[in-house]
C-alpha positions as CSV (number, residue, x, y, z in Angstrom):
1,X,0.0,0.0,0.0
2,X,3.2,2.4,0.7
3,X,4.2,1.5,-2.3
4,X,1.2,2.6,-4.4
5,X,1.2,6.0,-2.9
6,X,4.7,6.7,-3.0
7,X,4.3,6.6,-6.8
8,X,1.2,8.5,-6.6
9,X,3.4,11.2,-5.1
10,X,6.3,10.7,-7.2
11,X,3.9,11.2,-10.4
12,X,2.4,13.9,-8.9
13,X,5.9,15.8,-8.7
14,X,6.9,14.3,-12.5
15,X,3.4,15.7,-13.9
16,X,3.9,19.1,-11.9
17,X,7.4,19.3,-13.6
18,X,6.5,18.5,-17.0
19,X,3.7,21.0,-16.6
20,X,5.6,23.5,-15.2
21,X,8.6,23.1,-18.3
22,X,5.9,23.1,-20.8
23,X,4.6,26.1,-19.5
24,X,7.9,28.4,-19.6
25,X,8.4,26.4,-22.8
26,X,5.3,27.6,-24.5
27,X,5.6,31.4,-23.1
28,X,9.4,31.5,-24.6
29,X,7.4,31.0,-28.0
30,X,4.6,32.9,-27.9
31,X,7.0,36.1,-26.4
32,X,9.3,35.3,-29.5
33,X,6.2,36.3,-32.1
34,X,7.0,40.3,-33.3
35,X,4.6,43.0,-31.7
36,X,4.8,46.7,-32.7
37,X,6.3,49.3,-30.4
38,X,4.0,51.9,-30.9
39,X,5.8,54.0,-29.1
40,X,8.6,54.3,-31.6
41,X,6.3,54.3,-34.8
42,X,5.3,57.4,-36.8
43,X,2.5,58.5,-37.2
44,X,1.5,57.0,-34.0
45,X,-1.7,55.0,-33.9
46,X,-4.7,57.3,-33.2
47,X,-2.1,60.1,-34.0
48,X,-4.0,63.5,-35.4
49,X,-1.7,65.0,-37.5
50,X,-2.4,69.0,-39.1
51,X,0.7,68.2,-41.9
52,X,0.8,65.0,-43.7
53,X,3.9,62.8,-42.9
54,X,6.1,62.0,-45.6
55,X,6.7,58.5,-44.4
56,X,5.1,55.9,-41.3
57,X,7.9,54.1,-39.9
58,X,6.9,50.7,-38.0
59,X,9.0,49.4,-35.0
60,X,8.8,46.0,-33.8
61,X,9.7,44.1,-30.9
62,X,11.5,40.8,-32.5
63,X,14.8,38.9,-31.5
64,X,18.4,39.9,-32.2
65,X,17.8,38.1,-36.0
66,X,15.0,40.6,-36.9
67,X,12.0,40.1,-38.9
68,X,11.5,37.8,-42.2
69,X,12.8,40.5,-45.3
70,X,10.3,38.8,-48.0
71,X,7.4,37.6,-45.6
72,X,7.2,41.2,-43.6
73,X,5.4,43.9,-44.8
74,X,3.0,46.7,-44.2
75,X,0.8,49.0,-46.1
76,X,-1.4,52.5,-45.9
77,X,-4.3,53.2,-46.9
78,X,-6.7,55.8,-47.4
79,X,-10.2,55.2,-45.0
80,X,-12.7,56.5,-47.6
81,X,-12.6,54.3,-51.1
82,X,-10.1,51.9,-49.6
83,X,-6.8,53.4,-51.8
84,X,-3.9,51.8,-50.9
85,X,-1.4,55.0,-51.2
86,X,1.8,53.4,-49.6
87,X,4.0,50.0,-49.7
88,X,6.4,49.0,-47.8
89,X,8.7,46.5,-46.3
90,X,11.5,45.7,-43.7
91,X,14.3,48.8,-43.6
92,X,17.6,46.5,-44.2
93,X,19.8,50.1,-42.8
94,X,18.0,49.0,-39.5
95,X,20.5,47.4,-37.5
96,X,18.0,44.9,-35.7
97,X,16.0,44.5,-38.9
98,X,13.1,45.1,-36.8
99,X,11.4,48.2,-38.6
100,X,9.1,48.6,-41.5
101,X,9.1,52.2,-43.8
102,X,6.6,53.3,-46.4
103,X,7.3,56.6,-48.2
104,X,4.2,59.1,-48.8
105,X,3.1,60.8,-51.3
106,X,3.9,64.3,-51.1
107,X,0.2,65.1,-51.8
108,X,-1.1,63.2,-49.3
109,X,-4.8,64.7,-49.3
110,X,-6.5,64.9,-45.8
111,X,-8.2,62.3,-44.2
112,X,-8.3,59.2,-41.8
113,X,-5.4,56.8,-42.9
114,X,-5.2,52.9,-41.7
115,X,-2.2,51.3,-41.3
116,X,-1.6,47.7,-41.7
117,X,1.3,45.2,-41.4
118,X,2.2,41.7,-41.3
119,X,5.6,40.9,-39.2
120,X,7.3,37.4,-39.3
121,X,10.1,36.5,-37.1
122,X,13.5,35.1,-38.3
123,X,14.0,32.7,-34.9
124,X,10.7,31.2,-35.1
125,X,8.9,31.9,-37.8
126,X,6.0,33.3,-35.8
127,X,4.1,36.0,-37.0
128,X,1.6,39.0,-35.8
129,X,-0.3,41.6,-37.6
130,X,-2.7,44.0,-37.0
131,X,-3.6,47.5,-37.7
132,X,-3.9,51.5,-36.9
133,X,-5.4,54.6,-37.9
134,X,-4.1,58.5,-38.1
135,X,-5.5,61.3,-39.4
136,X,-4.3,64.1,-41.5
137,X,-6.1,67.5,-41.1
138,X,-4.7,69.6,-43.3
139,X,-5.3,72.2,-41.2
């Protein structure tokens, strides 16, 4: 009988371990996946702007290798008839590899602008995206 619940005890710590290894295991990977520093990108979301930017810059959060050069990029467009009005894709002068740039057009017209980007990491192949607006005034 001591026997029986020795080993229940003993595979109650193994199972606790293994749960506790996946655990930290599985938030490693999911903390590895890119996520924008908003912070540190221009226009900033929700941003009301009275001059049009010439460019939005996107910076990410992503390990030391960067983000994926031909499976990372981002666009703008323009709220109102959905026209796309900028491309763009990972900034290879960045040192960490870990921003996005899209030139404007100098006659960027007023209105609300959406910003939208897909970011894959180098380490792990994982991936976010998502999306912002700022507005130009013109005013």
């Amino acid at each position: 009988m001591k026997n029986s619940r020795f080993f229940s005890k003993k595979a109650f710590i193994v199972l606790g371990t293994l749960v506790a290894v996946l655990a930290i295991a599985i938030a490693g990977l999911v903390q590895a996946h890119p996520s924008l520093r908003a912070a540190e990108s221009s226009p900033s979301p929700g941003q009301i702007l009275s001059v049009a930017p010439t460019q939005v810059k996107l910076s990410f959060n992503v390990e030391d290798q960067g983000l994926v050069t031909d499976q990372s990029y981002a666009w703008v467009y323009k709220e109102e008839g959905l026209q796309v009005v900028a491309l763009g894709k990972v900034d290879l002068s960045s040192a960490g590899r870990n921003v996005m740039i899209m030139a404007l057009p100098a006659n960027l017209s007023p209105g609300i602008y959406i910003v939208k980007w897909v970011a894959v990491s180098v380490v792990d192949r994982g991936f976010s995206e998502g999306s912002y607006s700022f507005a130009v005034t013109g005013k």
